[in-house]
N, C-alpha and C positions, 0 to 999 in steps of 0.2 A: 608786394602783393602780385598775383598769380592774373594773368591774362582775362577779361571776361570773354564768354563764348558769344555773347553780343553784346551791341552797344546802340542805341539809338541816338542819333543825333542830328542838328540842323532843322529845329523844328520847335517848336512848345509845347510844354508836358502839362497839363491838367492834373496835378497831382489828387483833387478830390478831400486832401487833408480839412481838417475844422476850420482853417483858416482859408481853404479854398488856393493853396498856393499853385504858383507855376514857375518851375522848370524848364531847363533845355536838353538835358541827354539823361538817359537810363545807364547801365550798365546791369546784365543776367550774368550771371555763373550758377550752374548747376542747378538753374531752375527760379532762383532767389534775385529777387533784387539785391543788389552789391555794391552801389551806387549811383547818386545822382546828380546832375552840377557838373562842374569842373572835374571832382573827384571822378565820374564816368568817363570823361573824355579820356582820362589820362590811362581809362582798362583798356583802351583800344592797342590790339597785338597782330600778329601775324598770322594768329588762327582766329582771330575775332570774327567773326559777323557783322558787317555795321549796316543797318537801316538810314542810310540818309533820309531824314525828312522833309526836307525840301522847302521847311514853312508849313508841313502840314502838324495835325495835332495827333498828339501821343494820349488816350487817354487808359483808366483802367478798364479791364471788361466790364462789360454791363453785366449787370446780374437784374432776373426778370423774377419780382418775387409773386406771380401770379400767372401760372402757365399750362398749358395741355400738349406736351411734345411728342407724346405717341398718339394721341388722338390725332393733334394736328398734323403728322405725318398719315396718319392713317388715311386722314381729308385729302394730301395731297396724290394717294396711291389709289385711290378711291374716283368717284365721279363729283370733281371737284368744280365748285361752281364759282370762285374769288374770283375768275377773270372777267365775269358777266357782272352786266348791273342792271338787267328790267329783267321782264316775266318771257320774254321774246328770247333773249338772252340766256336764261337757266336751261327753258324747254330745251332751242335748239343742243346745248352740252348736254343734258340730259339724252335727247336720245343720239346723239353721238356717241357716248358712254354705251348705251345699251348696243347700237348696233355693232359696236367694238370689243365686246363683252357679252356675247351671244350664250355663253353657257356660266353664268353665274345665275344664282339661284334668287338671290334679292338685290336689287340696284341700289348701292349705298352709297354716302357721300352729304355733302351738306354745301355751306355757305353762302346761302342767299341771305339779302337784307330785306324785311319787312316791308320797308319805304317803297320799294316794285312794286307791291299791291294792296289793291285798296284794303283799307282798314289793316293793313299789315298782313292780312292772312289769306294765301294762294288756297288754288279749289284744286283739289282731286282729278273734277272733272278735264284742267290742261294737262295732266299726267298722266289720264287716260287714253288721250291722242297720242300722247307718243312712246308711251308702254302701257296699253292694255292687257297684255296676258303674262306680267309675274309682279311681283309687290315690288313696290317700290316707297324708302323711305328714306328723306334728306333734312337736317337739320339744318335749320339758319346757323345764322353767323355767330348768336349770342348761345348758343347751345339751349335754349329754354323751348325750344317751341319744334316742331319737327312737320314737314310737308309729305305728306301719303299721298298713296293713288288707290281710285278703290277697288283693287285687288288687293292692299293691305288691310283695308278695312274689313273686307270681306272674310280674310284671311283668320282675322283676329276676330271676329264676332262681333264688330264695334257696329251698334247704330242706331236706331230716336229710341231706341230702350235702355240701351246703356248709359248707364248714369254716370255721370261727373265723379273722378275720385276728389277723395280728400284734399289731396294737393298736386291738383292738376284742373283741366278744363278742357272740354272739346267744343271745337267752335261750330254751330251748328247754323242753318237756314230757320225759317221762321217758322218750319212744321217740326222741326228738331232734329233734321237729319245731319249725319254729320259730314262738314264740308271739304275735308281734307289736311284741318289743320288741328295740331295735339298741342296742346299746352303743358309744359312739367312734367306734373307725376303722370298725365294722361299718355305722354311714349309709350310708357312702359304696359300698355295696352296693346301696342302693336310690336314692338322695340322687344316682349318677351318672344319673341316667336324667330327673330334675327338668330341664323347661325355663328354659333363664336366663333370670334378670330380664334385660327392657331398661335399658339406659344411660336412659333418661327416667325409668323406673321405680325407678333407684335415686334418681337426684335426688331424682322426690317424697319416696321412702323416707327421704331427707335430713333435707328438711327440715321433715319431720312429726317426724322423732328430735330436731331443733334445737328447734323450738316446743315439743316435750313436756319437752325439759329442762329450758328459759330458763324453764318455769312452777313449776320448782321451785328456780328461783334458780342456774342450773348456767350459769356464762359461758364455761367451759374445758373441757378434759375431755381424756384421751389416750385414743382411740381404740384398744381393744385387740388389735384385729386386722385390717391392713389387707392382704386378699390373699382369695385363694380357698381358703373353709373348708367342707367338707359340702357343703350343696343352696346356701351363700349366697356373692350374686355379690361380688365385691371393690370395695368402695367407695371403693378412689383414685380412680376417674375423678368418680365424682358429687364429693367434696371437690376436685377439683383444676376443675371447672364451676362449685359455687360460691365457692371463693375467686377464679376469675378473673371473673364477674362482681359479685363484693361481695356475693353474698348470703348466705356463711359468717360470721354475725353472730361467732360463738362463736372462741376461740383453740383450737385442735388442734392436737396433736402423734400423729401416725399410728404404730404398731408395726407395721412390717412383718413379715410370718408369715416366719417359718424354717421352710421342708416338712422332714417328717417324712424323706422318702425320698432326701433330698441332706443332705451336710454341707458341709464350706466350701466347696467347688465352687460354692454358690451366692453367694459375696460378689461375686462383679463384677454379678450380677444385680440384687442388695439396692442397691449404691452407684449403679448404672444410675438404677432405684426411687426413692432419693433424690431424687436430681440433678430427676427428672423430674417427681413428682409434690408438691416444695414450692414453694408460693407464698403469700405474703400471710398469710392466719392460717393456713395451714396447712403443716405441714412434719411431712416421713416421714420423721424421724431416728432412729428408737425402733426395734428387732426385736424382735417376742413371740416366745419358745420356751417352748412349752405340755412341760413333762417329765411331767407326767403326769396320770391323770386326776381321780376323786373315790369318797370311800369307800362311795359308797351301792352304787356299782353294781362295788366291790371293784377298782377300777383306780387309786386313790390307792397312789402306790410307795412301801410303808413299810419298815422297816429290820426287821421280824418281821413273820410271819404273819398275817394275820386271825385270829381267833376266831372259833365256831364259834357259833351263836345263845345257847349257856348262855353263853359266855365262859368253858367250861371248855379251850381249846385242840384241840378237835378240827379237825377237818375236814368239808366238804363244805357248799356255799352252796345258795341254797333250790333248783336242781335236784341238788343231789346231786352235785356235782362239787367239787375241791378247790379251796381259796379261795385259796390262794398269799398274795403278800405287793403284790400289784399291778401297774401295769403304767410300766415306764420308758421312754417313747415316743422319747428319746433314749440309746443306751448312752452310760455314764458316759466312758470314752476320747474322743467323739462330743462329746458336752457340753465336756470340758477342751480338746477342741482348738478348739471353734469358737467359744467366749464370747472366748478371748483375740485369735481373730483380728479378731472383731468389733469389740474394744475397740481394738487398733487402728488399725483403720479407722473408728475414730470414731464408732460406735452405742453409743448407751446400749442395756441390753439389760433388757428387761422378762422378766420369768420367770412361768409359772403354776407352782406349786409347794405342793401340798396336802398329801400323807403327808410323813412324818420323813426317809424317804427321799431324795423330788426335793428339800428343804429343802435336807438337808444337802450335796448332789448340786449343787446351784445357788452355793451358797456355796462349796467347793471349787474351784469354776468358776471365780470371779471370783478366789478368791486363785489361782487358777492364772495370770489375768491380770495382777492385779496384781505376780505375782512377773517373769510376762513382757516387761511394760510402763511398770509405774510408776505411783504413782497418778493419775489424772487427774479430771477434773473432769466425768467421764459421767452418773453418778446412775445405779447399775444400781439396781435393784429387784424385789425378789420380793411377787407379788401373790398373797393367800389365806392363806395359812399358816394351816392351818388344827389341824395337829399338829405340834410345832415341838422336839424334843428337847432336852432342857435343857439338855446339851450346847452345843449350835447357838445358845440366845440371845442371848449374848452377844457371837456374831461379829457380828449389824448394826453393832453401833457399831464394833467392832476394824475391819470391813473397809468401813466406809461404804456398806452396803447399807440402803436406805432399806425400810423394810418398808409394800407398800399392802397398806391390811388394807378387808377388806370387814364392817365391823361389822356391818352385818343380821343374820348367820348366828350369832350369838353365842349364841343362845338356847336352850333345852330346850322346843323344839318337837319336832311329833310328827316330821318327817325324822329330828331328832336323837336321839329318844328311841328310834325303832323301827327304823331303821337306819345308823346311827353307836354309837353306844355298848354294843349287845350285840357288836359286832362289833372293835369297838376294844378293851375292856377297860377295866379303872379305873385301871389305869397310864396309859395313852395318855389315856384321856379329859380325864383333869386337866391333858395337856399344849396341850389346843386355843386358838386363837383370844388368845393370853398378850401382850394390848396393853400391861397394865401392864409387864409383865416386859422386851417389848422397848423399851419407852420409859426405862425405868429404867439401861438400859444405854447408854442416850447414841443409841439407833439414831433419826433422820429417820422419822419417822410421816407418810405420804398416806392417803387413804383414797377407794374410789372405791364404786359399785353394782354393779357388771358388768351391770347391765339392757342387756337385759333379761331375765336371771336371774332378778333381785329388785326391786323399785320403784327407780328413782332420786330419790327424797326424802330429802337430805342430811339432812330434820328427823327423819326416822324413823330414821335411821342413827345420828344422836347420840344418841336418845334409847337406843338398845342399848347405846352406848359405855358409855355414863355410868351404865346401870343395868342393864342383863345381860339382861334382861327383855324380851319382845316388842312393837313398838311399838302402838301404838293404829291398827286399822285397821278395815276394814268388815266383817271377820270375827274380829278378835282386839281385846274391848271391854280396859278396864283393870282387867281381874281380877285376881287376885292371883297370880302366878308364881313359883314356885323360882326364885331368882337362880346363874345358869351358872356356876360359876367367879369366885365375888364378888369374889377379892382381884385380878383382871384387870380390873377398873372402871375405867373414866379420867373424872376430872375435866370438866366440862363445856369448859372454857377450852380445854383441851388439845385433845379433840377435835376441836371447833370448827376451834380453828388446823392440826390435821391436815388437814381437810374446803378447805383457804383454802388456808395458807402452805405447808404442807403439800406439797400437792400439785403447788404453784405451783413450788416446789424441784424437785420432781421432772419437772416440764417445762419446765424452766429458763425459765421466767415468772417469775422471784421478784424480778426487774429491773425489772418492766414491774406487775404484777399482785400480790395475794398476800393486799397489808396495806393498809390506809388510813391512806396515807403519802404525803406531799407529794413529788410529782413524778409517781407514778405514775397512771397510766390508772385512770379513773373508774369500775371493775367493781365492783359494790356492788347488796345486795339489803337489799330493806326487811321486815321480818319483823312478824307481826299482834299482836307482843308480846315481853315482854323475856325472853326463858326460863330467864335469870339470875335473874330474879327470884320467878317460881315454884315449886312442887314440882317434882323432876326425874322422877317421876313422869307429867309433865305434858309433858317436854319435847317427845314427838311429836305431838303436839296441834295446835303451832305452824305455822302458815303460811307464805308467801311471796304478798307485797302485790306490791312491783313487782321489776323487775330491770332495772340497766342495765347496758351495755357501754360502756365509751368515753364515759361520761356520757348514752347513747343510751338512753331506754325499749325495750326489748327483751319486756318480757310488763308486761300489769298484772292485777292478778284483779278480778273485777265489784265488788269491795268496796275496792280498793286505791286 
């Protein structure tokens, strides 16, 4: 047998297989894995490559099966606020941005968290200070809610006459004016009047989202939403530019957005979409249907009412209006008719699904399908769950619904502590984010970031999996934390193979990618340490050295 062009060795391989195996050397030829074990050691030639790994860990790429990598590039090109964490903090980058950025027309960008200010939702009137004369509009971190100044307001006609859309909310003072902050469908009151990115400008937007992945070891990823959302432009044309030049290093699978304001009326469109924009690594076979929204800003659809700040059942949210029970951005009739048609016409169908509600609402969907259709081989999937009726657990495995869970959020942080859980109660509370519970029932576990939401650093994500706790970062040291829901803890192993195999299932990569398995493509990331071997404690700690695709260097870090 013929020399491998690498070989990895001196180190532990995570293979990710069903049984969770480990190994100690790779061998690549031509792209393919070509061996493992011993048998690798022995491909080592005179034109080999070899990766010593020193004791550290060899695992496969991560693959994020819930993601935004031209938005979240566009965040990072943009007037980007991850590196702040108060209201002191956004302002000052804010007009930093602006004074540096003297001739842009709207100052755009996002990433603030809620927890800065009170009741979650900043005023117009701090963005007045520090750009009064051109609009200005930034979305938080979770994408649901967007912060104005009012020159946008003004811009856009919004104020104590404008009514509340359907599925949206503007947050107002106690005479009804509005205060600077847009909930949902309510952006797209100001967010119509943003000038589109150029087609060049989503490219870069591209492939700044692809570079910031690959440096966190991320080779795949499905694209959460591929269409026009809010103020952001639709990035199938930049993915379908660079898959047809080869510069789409990464494997994507696209979810095409289901609008809000058509039902199945829109499938000869969706199949059009397909046809049109898959090529080479990339393919639109996926539809996202967002059912609803999130419980900070009280539009997660739950199956009861919110509570009231005591959590004694009253009524009325912090301006004094009634909290209802959320908001179902698809009626339920809506939902049961068009998941079946989708399924078949052959889309897997991605779900956002956060309150008990759109949960249970999404799963009725699919058995609505599967009673229609039959089982097939789609992979639907519901992404978040973030309150999951105990009820409802049990249907992922019964109905083959893979559940993408977004570990980050796992935590008793301040989001969660000051709004989520007065709001929820202690019945609901104990039902959130329940990995063990769905994994115990036989249900397919992905796991993605939704960044940019939240970091895409699959090591920071395991590290909540596996310990409930907040990972290690530039603002949150390794203090000591109330652990969330302890007996929802997953296994390091498990995770991992979520974060990989995982994922790879749910974008039917599991052929090609997954596991470090003889025949398949050489996606494999080199980690700065074994984290099996560790305190789990420690697991967000860990690094990402190199990353390859196809046996290809794709990132290395200055140390790697």
């Amino acid at each position: 047998m013929s020399d491998a062009d690498l070989v990895f060795i001196g180190g532990p391989v995570f293979t990710a297989d069903a049984a969770r195996t480990r190994t100690h050397a790779v061998a690549v030829r031509g792209g393919r894995i070509v061996a493992v074990g011993r048998d690798a050691e022995a491909l080592v030639g005179s034109s080999t490559e070899v990766v010593d790994l020193a004791g550290k860990l060899l695992v496969p790429g991560f693959q994020d099966a819930h993601v935004h990598p031209a938005w979240g590039g566009l965040d990072l090109l943009r007037c980007h606020l991850g590196g702040a964490h108060d209201r002191a903090g956004y302002l000052a980058a804010v007009a930093a941005y602006a004074r540096a950025h003297p001739g842009e027309e709207w100052i755009l960008g996002g990433g603030w968290s809620m927890p800065a200010f009170p009741g979650g939702t900043p005023l117009a009137a701090d963005l007045d200070v520090v750009v009064p004369d051109r609009p200005v509009m930034l979305m938080n971190r979770d994408g649901h809610g967007a912060w104005v100044n009012s020159r946008a307001l003004e811009l856009a006609g919004v104020d104590a006459r404008t009514p509340d859309p359907a599925d949206g909310r503007i947050e107002r003072d106690a005479a009804g004016t509005p205060t600077g902050t847009l909930h949902e469908g309510a952006i797209a009151l100001v967010s119509r009047l943003v000038p589109p990115d150029t087609p060049e400008r989503m490219v870069e937007a591209l492939l700044r989202g692809q570079e910031y992945l690959h440096s966190f070891g991320v080779t795949a990823w499905q694209d959460a939403i591929v269409g026009t959302y809010g103020n952001a432009a639709d990035p199938a044309p930049a993915y379908l530019a660079l898959a047809r030049s080869g510069r789409l290093t990464a494997r994507v699978v696209g979810a095409l957005w289901f609008e809000r304001d058509r039902g199945v009326e829109q499938l000869d469109d969706l199949r059009h979409r397909r046809e049109t924009y898959s090529h080479g690594r990339f393919r639109a076979t996926t539809v996202k249907i967002m059912q609803d929204g999130v419980p900070e800003n009280f539009t997660a659809a739950m199956l009861d009412p919110y509570l009231s700040p005591c959590g004694c059942g009253g009524h009325g949210d912090r301006s004094g209006r009634g909290l209802g029970s959320g908001i179902a951005f698809f009626p339920r009739e809506v939902l049961l008719e068009a998941v079946p048609a989708l399924d078949a016409a052959g889309f897997q169908v991605h779900f956002h699904a956060i309150g008990d509600r759109a949960v249970r609402d999404c799963l009725d969907a699919v058995e609505r399908a599967i009673a229609a259709n039959g089982r097939g081989d789609l992979r639907h999937h519901i992404a978040h769950l973030q309150v999951v009726h105990p009820d409802d657990v049990g249907r992922f495995g019964q109905l083959g619904v893979a559940a993408n869970l977004q570990f980050l959020w796992a935590v008793l942080e301040a989001q969660m502590i000051e709004l989520n859980l007065p709001f929820l109660g202690a019945e609901r509370a104990a039902w959130q984010y329940p990995f063990r519970g769905l994994q115990q029932t036989g249900a397919v576990l992905a796991a993605g970031s939704d960044w940019s939401v939240s970091t895409p650093n699959p090591l920071a994500a395991l590290h909540v999996a596996v310990n409930r706790t907040p990972a290690p970062t530039e603002s949150v040291t390794r203090a000591e934390h109330e652990v969330f829901l302890p007996e929802q803890r997953l296994d390091l192993a498990s995770a991992l193979a979520a974060y990989t195999s995982g994922s790879a299932w749910v974008n039917h990569l599991d052929d090609v990618t997954g596991t470090v398995t003889v025949g398949k493509e050489a996606d494999l990331v080199v980690l700065d340490r074994d984290p099996f071997a560790g305190p789990a404690g420690e697991i967000g700690e860990t690094r990402v050295l190199q990353t390859f695709v196809a046996g290809t260097r794709v990132y290395a870090a200055p140390d790697g």
